[in-house]
C-alpha positions as CSV (number, residue, x, y, z in Angstrom):
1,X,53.2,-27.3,58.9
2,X,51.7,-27.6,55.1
3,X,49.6,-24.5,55.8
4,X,53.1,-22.7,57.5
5,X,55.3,-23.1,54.4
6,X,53.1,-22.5,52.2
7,X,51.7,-18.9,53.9
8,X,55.5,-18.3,53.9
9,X,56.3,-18.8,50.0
10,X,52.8,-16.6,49.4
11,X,54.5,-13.6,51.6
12,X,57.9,-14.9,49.8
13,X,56.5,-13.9,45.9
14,X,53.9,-11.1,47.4
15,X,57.3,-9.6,48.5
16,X,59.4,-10.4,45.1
17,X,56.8,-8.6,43.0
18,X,56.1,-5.6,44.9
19,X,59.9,-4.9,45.6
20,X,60.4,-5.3,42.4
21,X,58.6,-2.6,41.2
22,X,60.1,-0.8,44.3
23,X,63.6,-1.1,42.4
24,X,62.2,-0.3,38.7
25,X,60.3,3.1,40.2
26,X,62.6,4.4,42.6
27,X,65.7,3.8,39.5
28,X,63.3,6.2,37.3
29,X,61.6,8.5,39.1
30,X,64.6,10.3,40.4
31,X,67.8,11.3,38.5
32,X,70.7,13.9,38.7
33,X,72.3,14.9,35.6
34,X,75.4,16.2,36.4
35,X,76.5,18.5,33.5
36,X,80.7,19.0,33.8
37,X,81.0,14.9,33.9
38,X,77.8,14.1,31.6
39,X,76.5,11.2,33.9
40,X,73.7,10.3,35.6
41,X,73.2,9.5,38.9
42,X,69.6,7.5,40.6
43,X,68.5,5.6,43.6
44,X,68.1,2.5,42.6
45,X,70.4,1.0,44.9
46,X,68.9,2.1,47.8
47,X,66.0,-0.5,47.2
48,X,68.6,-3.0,45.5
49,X,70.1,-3.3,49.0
50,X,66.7,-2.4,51.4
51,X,65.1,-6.0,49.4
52,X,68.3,-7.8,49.7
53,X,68.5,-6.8,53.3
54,X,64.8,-7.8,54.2
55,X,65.0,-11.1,52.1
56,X,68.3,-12.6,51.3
57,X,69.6,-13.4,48.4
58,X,66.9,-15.0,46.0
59,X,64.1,-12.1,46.5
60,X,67.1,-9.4,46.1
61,X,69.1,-10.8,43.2
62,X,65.3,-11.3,41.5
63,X,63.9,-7.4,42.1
64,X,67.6,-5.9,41.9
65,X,68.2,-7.7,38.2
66,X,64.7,-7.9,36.8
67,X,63.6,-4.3,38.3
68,X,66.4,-2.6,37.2
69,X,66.9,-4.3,34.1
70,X,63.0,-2.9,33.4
71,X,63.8,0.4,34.2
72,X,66.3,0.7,31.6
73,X,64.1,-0.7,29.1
74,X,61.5,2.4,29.9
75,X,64.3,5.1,30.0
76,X,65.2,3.7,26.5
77,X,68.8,1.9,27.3
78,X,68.1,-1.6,25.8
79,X,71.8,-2.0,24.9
80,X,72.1,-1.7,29.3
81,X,69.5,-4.4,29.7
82,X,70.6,-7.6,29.9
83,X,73.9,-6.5,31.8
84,X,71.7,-4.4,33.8
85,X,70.5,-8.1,34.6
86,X,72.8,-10.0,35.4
87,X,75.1,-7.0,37.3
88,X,71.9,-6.3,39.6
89,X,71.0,-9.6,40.3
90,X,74.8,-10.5,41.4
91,X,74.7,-7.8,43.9
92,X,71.4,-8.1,45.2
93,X,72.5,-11.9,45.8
94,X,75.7,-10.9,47.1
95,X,74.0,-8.9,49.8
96,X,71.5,-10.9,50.6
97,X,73.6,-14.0,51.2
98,X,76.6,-11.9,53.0
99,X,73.9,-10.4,55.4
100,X,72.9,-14.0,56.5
101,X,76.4,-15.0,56.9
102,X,77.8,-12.5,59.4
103,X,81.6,-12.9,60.7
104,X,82.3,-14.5,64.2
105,X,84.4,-12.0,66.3
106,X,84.8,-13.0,70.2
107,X,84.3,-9.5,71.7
108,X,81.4,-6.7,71.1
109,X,84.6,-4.4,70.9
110,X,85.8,-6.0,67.7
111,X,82.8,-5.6,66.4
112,X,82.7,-1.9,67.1
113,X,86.1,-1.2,65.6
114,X,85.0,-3.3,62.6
115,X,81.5,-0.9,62.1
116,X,83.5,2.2,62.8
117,X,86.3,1.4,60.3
118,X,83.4,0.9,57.4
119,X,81.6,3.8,58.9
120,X,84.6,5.5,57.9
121,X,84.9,3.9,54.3
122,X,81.5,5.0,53.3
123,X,81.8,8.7,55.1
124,X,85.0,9.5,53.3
125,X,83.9,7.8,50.5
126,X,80.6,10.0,50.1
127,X,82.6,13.1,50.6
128,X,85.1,12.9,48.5
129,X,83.3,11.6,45.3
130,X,80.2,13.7,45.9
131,X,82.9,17.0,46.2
132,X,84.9,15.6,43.2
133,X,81.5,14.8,40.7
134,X,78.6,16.0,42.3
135,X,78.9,19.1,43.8
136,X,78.5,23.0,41.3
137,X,75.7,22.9,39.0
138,X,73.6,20.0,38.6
139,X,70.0,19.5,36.9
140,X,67.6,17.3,39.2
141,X,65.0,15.4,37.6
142,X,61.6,13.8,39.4
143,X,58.7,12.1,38.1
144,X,57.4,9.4,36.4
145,X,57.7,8.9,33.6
146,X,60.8,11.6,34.0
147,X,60.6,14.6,32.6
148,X,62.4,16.0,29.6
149,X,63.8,19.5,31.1
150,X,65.1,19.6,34.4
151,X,62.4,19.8,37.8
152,X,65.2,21.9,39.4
153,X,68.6,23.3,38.5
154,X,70.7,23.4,42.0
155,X,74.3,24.5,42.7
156,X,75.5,22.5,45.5
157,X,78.6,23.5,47.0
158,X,81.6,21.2,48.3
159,X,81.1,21.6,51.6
160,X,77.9,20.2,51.6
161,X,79.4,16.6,50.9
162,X,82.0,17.1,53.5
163,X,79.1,17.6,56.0
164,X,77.2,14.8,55.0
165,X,80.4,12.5,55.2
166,X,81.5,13.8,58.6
167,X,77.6,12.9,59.4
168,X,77.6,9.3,58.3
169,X,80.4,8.7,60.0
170,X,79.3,9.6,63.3
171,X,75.6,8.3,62.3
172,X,77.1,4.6,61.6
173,X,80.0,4.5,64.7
174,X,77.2,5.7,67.4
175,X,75.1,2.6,65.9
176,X,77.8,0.7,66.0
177,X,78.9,1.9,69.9
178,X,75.7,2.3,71.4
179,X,72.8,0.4,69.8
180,X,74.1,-2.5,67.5
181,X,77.7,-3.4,67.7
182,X,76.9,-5.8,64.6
183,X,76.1,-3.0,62.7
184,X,79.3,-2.6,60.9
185,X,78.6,-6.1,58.7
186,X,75.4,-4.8,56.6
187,X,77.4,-1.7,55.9
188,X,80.1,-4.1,54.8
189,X,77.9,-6.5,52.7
190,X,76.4,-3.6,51.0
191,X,80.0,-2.3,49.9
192,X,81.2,-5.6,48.7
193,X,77.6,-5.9,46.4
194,X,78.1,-2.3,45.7
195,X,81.7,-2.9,44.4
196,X,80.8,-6.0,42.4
197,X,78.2,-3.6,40.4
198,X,81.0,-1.0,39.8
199,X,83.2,-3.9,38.7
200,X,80.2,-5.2,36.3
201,X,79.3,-1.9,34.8
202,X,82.8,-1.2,34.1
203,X,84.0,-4.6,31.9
204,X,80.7,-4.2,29.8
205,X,81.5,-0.9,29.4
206,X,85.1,-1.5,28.8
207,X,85.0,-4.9,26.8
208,X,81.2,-5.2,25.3
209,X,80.3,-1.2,24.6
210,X,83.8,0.1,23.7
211,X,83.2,3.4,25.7
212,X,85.4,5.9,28.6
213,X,83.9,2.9,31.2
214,X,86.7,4.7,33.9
215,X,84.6,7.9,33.4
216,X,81.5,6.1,35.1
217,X,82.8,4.7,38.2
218,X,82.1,8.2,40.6
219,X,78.9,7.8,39.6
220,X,78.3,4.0,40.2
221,X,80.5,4.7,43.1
222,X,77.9,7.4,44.2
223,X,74.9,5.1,44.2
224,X,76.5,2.5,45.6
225,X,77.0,5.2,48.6
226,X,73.8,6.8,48.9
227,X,72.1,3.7,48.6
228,X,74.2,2.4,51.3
229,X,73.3,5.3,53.4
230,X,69.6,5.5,52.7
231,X,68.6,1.9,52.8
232,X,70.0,0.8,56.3
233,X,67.9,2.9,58.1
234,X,65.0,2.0,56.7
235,X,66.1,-1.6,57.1
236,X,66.5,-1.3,61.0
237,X,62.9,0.7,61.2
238,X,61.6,-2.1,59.5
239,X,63.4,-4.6,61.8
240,X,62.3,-2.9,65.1
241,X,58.9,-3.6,63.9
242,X,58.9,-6.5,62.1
243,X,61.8,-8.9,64.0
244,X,60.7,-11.9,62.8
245,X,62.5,-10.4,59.0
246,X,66.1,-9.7,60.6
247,X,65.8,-14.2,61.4
């Protein structure tokens, strides 16, 4: 039993440290400036919630808070680091805890109406805010460290977000109808994390930085989405695999 817990804590802090730096490169390495709204948009969220997801709340609130909270030290926002901090680490605990703590409903139906109704919060909510902020010109940046001009300059049109929202709806209600009725509650515990970074970022903003904090919300909103929509299906693939992580 000795030998059992303490394999398990090794795995436990091997897994802390490397998704830790999972969360610091993938918030650096990839970056859309958007120029009309002068904001920034990255991925870190998709490996805030993927850790969180795989490993409850003490591995994610540690690599979502410390990881990010890195990675605005080496992009040069030092003022952003220790709300950076505590913002990730709430949400990567917030999601990690919820996804251990799933509702009780009495029917696989209810459970299907509930995925299909958040598969519908996060399609609409992709369309609309990517058409609003995202979409027209937009300067992409990848590498590491990032690079100082632009990798590409795009010009994504509207209708492009529409797609992709139409998609994820579909995408997340056939999970929900036809492989995993359940589905629906890590799409919900990864908004309610999601929303308590938007909420975060916006009273420092507001209160501590004395800056437009309402102009940043699409683009907190934004990652919250796409991270949302990248990082549970690489959860599941994981979980087909490797079961014993979804206990």
């Amino acid at each position: 039993m000795k030998r059992r817990t303490t394999a398990s804590t090794t795995i436990r802090l091997s897994a802390t440290a490397i998704f830790t730096s999972l969360v610091f490169v993938a918030t650096v390495i990839f970056s859309i400036y958007v120029p009309h709204t002068e904001g920034f948009f990255n991925i870190g969220e998709t490996m805030v919630y993927t850790t969180a997801l795989l490993f409850g709340p003490l591995v994610g609130a540690f690599a979502g808070g410390v990881g990010s909270m890195l990675a605005d030290l080496f992009l040069g926002y030092p003022h952003y680091a220790a709300a950076t901090l505590v913002i990730k680490a709430c949400e990567g605990a917030v999601v990690g805890l919820l996804t251990q703590r799933r509702l009780k409903f009495g029917s696989k139906l209810q459970w299907k109406v509930f995925t299909v109704t958040f598969g519908l919060i996060a399609g609409v909510s992709l369309g609309t805010i990517g058409s609003l902020y995202y979409s027209g010109s937009v300067e992409l940046y990848i590498g590491f460290p990032p690079p100082e001009i632009p990798t590409l300059n795009l010009f994504v049109p509207k209708e492009f977000w529409y797609s992709l929202g139409v998609l994820v709806i579909l995408l997340i209600s056939l999970t929900g109808f036809v492989l995993e009725p359940e589905f629906g509650w890590f799409v919900f515990s990864t908004l309610l994390g999601g929303s308590l970074m938007i909420i975060g970022y916006f009273l420092y903003q507001q209160f501590f930085l004395g800056v437009l904090a309402v102009a940043e919300i699409p683009v907190n909103i934004g990652q919250m989405t796409v991270g949302l929509i990248v990082a549970l299906p690489i959860v599941r693939a994981i979980w087909r695999y490797l079961p014993s992580l979804k206990s």
